[in-house]
VMD Tcl script that draws the C-alpha trace (Angstrom):
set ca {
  {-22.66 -86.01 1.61}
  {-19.19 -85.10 0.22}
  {-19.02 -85.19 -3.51}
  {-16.41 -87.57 -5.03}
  {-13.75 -85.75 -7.03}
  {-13.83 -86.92 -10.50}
  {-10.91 -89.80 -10.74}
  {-8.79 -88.89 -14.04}
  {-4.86 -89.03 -14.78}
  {-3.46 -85.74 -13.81}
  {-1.88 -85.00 -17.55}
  {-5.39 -85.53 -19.14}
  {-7.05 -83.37 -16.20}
  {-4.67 -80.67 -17.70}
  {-4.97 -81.17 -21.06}
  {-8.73 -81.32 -21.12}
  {-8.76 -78.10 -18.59}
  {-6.52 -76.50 -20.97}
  {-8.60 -77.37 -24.26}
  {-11.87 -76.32 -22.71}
  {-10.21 -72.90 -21.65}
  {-8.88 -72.58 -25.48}
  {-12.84 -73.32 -26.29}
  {-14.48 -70.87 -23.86}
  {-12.24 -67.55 -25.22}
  {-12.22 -68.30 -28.69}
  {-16.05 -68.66 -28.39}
  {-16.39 -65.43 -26.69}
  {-14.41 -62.92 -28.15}
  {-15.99 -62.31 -31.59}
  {-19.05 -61.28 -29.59}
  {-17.16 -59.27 -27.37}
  {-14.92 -57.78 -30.21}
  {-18.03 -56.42 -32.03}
  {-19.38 -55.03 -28.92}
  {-16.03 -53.32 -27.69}
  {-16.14 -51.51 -31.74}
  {-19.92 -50.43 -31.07}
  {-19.16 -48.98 -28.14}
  {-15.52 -47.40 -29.48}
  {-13.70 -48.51 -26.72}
  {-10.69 -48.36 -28.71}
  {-6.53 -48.41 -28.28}
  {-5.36 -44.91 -27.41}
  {-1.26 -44.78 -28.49}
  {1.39 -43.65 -26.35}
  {2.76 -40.30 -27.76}
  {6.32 -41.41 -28.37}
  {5.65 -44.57 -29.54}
  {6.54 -45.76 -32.88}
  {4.91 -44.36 -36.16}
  {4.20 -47.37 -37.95}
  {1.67 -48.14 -35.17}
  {-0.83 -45.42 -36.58}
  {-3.10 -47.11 -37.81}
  {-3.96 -49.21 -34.55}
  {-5.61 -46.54 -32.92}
  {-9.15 -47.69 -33.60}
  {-8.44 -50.95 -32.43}
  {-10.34 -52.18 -29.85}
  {-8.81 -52.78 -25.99}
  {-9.69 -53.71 -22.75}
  {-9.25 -57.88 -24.30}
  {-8.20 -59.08 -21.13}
  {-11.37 -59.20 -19.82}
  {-11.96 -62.42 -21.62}
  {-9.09 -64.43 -21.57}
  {-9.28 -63.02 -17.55}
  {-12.41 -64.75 -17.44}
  {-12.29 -67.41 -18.90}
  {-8.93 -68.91 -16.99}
  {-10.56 -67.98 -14.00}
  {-14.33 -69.04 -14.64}
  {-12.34 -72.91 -16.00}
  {-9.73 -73.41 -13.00}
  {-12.74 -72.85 -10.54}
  {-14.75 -75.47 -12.37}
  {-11.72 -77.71 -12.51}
  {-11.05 -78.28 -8.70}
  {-14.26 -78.25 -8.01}
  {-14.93 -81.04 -10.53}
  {-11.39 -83.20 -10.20}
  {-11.20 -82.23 -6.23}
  {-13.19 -82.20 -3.27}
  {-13.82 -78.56 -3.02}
  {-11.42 -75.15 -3.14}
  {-8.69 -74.56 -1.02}
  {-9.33 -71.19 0.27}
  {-5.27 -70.56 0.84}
  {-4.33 -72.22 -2.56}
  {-7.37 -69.85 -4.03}
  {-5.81 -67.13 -3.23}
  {-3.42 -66.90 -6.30}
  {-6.60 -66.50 -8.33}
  {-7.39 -63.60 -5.87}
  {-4.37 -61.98 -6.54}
  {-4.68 -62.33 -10.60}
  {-7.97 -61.13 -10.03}
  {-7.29 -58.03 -8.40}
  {-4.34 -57.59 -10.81}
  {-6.93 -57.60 -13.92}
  {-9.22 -55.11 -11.87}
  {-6.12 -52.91 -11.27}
  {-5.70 -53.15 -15.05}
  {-9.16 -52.47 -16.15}
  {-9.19 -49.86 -13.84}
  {-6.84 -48.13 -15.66}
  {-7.84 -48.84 -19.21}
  {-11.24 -47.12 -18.17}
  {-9.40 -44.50 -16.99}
  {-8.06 -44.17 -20.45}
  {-11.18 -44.09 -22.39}
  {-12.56 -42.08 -20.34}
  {-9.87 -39.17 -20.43}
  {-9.28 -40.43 -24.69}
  {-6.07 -40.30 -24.16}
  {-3.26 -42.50 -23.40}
  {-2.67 -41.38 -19.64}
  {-4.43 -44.22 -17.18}
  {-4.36 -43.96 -12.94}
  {-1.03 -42.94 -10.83}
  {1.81 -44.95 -11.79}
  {2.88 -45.04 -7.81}
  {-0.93 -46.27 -6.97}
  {-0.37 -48.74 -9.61}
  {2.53 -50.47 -8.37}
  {1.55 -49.73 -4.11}
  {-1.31 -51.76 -5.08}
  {0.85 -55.15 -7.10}
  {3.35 -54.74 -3.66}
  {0.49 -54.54 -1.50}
  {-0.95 -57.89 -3.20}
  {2.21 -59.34 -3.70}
  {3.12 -59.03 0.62}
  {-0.26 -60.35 1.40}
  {0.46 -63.26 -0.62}
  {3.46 -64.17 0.87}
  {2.12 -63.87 4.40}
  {-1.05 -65.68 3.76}
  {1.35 -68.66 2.61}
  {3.72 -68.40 5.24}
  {0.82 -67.97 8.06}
  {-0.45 -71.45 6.53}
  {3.36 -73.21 6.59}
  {3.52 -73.15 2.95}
  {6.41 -70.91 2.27}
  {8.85 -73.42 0.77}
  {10.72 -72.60 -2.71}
  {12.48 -75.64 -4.63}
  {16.13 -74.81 -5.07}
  {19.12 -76.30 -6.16}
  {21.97 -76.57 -3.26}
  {19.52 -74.98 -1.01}
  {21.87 -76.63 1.92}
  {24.51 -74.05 1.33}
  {21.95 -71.34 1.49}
  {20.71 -72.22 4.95}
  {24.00 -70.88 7.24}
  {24.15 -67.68 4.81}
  {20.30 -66.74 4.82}
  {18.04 -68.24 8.03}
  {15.59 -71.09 7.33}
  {15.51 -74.57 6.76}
  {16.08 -77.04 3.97}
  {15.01 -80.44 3.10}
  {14.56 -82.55 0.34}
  {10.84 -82.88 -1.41}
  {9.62 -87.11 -1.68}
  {7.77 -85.81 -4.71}
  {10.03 -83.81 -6.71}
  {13.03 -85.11 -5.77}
  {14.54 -81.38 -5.31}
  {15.68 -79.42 -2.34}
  {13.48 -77.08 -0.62}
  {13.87 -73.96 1.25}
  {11.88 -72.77 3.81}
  {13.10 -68.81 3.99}
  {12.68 -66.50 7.24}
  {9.09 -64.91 6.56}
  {10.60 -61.27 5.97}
  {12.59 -62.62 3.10}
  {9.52 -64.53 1.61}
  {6.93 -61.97 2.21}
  {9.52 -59.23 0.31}
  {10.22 -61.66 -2.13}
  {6.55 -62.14 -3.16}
  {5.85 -58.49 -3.26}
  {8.54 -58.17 -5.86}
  {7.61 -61.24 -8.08}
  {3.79 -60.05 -7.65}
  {4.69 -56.28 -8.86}
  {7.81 -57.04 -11.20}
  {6.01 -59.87 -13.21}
  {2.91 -57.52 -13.82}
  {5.01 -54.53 -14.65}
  {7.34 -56.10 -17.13}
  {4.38 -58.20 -18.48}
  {2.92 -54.93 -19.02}
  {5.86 -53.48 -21.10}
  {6.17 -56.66 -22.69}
  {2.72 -55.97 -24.55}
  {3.52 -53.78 -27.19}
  {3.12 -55.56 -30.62}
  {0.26 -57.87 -32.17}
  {0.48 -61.49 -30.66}
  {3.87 -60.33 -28.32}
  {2.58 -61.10 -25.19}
  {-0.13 -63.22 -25.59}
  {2.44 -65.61 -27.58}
  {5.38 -65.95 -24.87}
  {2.65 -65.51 -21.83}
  {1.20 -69.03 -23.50}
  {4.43 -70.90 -23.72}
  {5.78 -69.80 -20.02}
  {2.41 -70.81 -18.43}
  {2.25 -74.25 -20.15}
  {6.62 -74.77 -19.01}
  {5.26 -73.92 -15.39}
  {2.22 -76.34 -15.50}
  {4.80 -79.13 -16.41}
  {6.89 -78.17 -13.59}
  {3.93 -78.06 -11.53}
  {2.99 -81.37 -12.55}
  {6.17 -82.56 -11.77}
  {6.28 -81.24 -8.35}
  {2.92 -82.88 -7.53}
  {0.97 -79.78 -7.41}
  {-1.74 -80.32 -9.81}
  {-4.04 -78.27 -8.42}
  {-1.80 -75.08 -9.66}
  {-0.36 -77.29 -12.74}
  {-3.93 -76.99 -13.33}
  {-4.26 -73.24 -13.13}
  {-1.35 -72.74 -15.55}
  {-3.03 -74.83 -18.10}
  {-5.83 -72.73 -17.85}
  {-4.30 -69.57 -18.45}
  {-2.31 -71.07 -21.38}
  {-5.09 -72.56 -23.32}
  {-7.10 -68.86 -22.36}
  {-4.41 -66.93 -24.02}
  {-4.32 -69.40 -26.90}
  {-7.85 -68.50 -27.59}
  {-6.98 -64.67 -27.90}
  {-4.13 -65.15 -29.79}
  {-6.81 -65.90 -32.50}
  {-7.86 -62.32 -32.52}
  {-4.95 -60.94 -31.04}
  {-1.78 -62.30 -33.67}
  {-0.94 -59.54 -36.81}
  {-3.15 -57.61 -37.55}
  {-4.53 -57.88 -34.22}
  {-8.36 -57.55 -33.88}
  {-8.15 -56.70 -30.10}
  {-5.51 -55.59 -27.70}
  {-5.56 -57.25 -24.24}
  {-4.79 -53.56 -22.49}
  {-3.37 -52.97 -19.00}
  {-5.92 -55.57 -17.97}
  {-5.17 -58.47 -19.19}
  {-0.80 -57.46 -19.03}
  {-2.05 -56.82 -15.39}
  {-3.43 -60.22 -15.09}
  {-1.25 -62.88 -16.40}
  {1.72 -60.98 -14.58}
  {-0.48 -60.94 -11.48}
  {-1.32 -64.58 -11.68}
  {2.27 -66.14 -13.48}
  {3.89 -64.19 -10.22}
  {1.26 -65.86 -7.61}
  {2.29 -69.39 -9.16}
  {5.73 -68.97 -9.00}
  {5.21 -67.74 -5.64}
  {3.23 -70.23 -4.65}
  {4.52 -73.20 -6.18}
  {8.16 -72.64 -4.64}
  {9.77 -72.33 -8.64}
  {11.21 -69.09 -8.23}
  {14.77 -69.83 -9.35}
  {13.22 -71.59 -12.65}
  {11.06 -68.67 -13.57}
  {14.52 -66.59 -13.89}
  {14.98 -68.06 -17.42}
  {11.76 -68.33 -17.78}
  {11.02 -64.90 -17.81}
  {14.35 -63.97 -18.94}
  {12.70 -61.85 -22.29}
  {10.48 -60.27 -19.63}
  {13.45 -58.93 -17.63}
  {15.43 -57.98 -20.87}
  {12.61 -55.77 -21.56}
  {12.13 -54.25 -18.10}
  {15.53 -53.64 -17.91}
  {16.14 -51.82 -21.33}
  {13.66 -49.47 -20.08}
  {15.60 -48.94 -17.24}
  {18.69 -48.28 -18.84}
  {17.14 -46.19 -21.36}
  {15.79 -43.56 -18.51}
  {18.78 -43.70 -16.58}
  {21.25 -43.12 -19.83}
  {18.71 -40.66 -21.23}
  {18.38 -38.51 -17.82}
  {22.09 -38.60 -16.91}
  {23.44 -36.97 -20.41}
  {21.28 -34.58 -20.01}
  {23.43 -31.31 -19.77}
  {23.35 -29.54 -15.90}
  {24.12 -25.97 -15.47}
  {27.78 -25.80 -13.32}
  {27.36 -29.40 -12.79}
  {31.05 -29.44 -13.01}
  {31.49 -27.54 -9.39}
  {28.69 -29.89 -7.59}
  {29.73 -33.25 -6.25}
  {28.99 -36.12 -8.47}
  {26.58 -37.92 -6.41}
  {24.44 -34.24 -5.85}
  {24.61 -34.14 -10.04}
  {23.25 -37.64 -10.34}
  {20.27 -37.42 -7.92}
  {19.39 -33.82 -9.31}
  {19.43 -35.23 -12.99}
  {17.67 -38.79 -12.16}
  {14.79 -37.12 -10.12}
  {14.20 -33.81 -11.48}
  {12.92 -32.81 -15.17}
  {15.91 -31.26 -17.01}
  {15.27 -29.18 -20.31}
  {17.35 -30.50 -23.21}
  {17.98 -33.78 -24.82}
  {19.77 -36.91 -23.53}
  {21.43 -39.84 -25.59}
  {19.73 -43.16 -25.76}
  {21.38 -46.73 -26.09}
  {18.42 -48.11 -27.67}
  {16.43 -46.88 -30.88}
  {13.02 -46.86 -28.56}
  {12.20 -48.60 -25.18}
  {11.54 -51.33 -24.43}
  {13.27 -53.63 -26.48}
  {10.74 -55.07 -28.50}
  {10.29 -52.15 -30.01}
  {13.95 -51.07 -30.83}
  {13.96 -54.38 -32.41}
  {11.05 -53.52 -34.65}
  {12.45 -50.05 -35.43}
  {15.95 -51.67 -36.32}
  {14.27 -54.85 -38.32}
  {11.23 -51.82 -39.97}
  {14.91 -50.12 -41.17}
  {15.91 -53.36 -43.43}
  {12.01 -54.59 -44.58}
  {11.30 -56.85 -42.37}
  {7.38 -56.72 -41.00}
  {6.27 -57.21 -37.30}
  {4.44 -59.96 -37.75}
  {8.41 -61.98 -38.41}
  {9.84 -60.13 -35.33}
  {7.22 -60.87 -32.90}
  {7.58 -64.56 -34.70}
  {11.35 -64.18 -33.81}
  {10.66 -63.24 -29.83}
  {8.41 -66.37 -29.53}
  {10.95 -68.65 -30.95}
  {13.28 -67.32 -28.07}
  {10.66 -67.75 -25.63}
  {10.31 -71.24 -26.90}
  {14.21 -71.84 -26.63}
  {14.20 -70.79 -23.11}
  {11.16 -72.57 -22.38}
  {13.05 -76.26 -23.47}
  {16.34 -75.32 -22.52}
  {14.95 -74.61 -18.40}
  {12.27 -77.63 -18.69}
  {15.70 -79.54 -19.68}
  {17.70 -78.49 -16.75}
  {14.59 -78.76 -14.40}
  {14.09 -82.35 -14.93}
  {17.91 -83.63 -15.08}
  {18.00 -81.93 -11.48}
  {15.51 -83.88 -10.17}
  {17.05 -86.93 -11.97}
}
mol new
graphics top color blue
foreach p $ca { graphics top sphere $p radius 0.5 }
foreach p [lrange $ca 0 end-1] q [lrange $ca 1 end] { graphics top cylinder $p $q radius 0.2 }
display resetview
């Protein structure tokens, strides 16, 4: 006999999926914090980080496990209690976050282990996010659920391959993309999301405080779009987080290491993926790509003033691949104080008195703006 999904509006299913997932970290973690410190699995700095971060070396790591475990553990529980059983397909985005955290933990272990700041192959790293990402996207398409919710997606059609139509529950166009443009599209949101996620965590409360606030914009989207199931998801994550943040906020307690940056980039980029909102997650994630992209610039500026010997009688384009992929003696000149931009902010901010604690409070309150401002223009499209 099939058992009868639990009847309940879909807003309270969220809200009490999210609460429970607050409950479930928060209970866990002062356990868990007192066994990471007995054990001295503890935060090992990055060499050219910044000095006022000192003091954070004996604090403990690896909190993603938790907050991991707890989104996962509650979602499960969720559709098995308020649907009639697990979608193996739709499962799969927990896979991937999964596998993401494992990735992570992988390489925080790698980093106690060796005591010092240097985890697994960077290249291994990000084969393995693409690798994830691709089979994502061709799990989804295999199934005939490859469909992203765009605005003029009519236009697109004659320009890119696919088909469009109009969703009866959102109200919004719809895209269904050629499966080489999905699949590669995946991969990247998959690996970029973790990766800048990753970068992203770098003061007390940063990432756990914006990760909160993007996954609770995408469950009302989610809801929105009739896919509660994910919606669902989301709110898990969010209320997870919300429950380290306890620990995590200035001064932090615990760090959630590579494993749990690894995870909520690994699941956020499954959703979006998923769910067909990849044009909304742009300003979404907008502080995300502002910080992967100041790295970026900050290598490339910093590796291409570097001074060549006779680069004046070489062609240009042999002077610019010799200084971007080899390791040239000498300085280079940097656009930003330090990399990635949370941190130049903190060096600039550190310069005139202000703590970290007020700029971390300063990149949520951005997070927040973009959060209202792309819920806003979401929901008078589908007006």
């Amino acid at each position: 006999m099939t058992q009868q999904p639990l009847q309940m509006p879909a807003t309270t299913e969220m809200l009490v999926v999210c609460l429970v997932s607050f409950c479930f970290s928060a209970i866990l973690y002062p356990g868990y914090i007192s066994w990471l410190k007995k054990k001295q699995v503890e935060q090992y700095l990055r060499e050219d980080g910044p000095e006022s971060h000192a003091h954070k070396a004996r604090t403990p790591t690896i909190g993603g496990v938790v907050f991991a475990l707890a989104a996962t553990v509650v979602t499960i529980a969720a559709w098995l209690i308020f649907s009639p059983g697990i979608n193996l397909v739709d499962g799969a985005i927990l896979l991937v976050g999964v596998l993401c955290c494992a990735i992570g933990f992988v390489d925080d272990f790698s980093k106690f282990t060796r005591k010092n700041n240097r985890g697994i192959s960077g290249y291994i790293r990000l084969g393995s996010e693409l690798f994830l990402g691709a089979a994502l996207g061709a799990l989804f398409f295999a199934a005939s659920r490859a469909e992203l919710f765009l605005p003029f997606c009519d236009a697109i059609v004659p320009i890119l391959g696919g088909a469009a139509s109009t969703s009866s529950a959102s109200g919004l166009g719809v895209w269904v993309p050629p499966w080489p443009i999905y699949v590669a599209l995946s991969a990247f949101l998959v690996a970029a999301t973790a990766n800048s996620i990753n970068l992203h965590d770098g003061m007390d409360g940063l990432a756990a405080g914006t990760s909160c606030q993007v996954f609770a914009s995408l469950a009302l989207m989610l809801l929105a779009t009739g896919q509660v199931g994910y919606a669902l998801v989301a709110a898990s994550a969010a209320g997870a987080l919300c429950g380290f943040l306890l620990f995590n906020k200035n001064p932090a307690q615990i760090f959630m290491g590579d494993t749990g940056s690894l995870f909520i980039g690994g699941l956020m980029g499954s959703i979006v993926v998923a769910s067909g909102l990849v044009v909304w997650f742009v300003p979404l994630a907008l502080v995300y790509i502002l910080e992967a992209l100041s790295v970026l610039i900050q290598v490339i500026c910093f590796k291409l003033t570097k001074r060549l010997e006779d680069e004046e009688k070489m062609p240009l384009f042999k002077v610019v691949l010799i200084k971007l992929t080899k390791r040239l003696p000498g300085e280079g000149k940097r656009v930003f104080r330090m990399a990635p931009l949370h941190h130049h902010y903190e060096a600039v901010f550190a310069d005139k008195g202000v703590p970290e604690w007020q700029v971390v409070m300063g990149f949520w309150l951005v997070q927040f703006v973009l959060c209202v401002a792309t819920l806003g223009l979401f929901f008078a499209c589908r007006s």
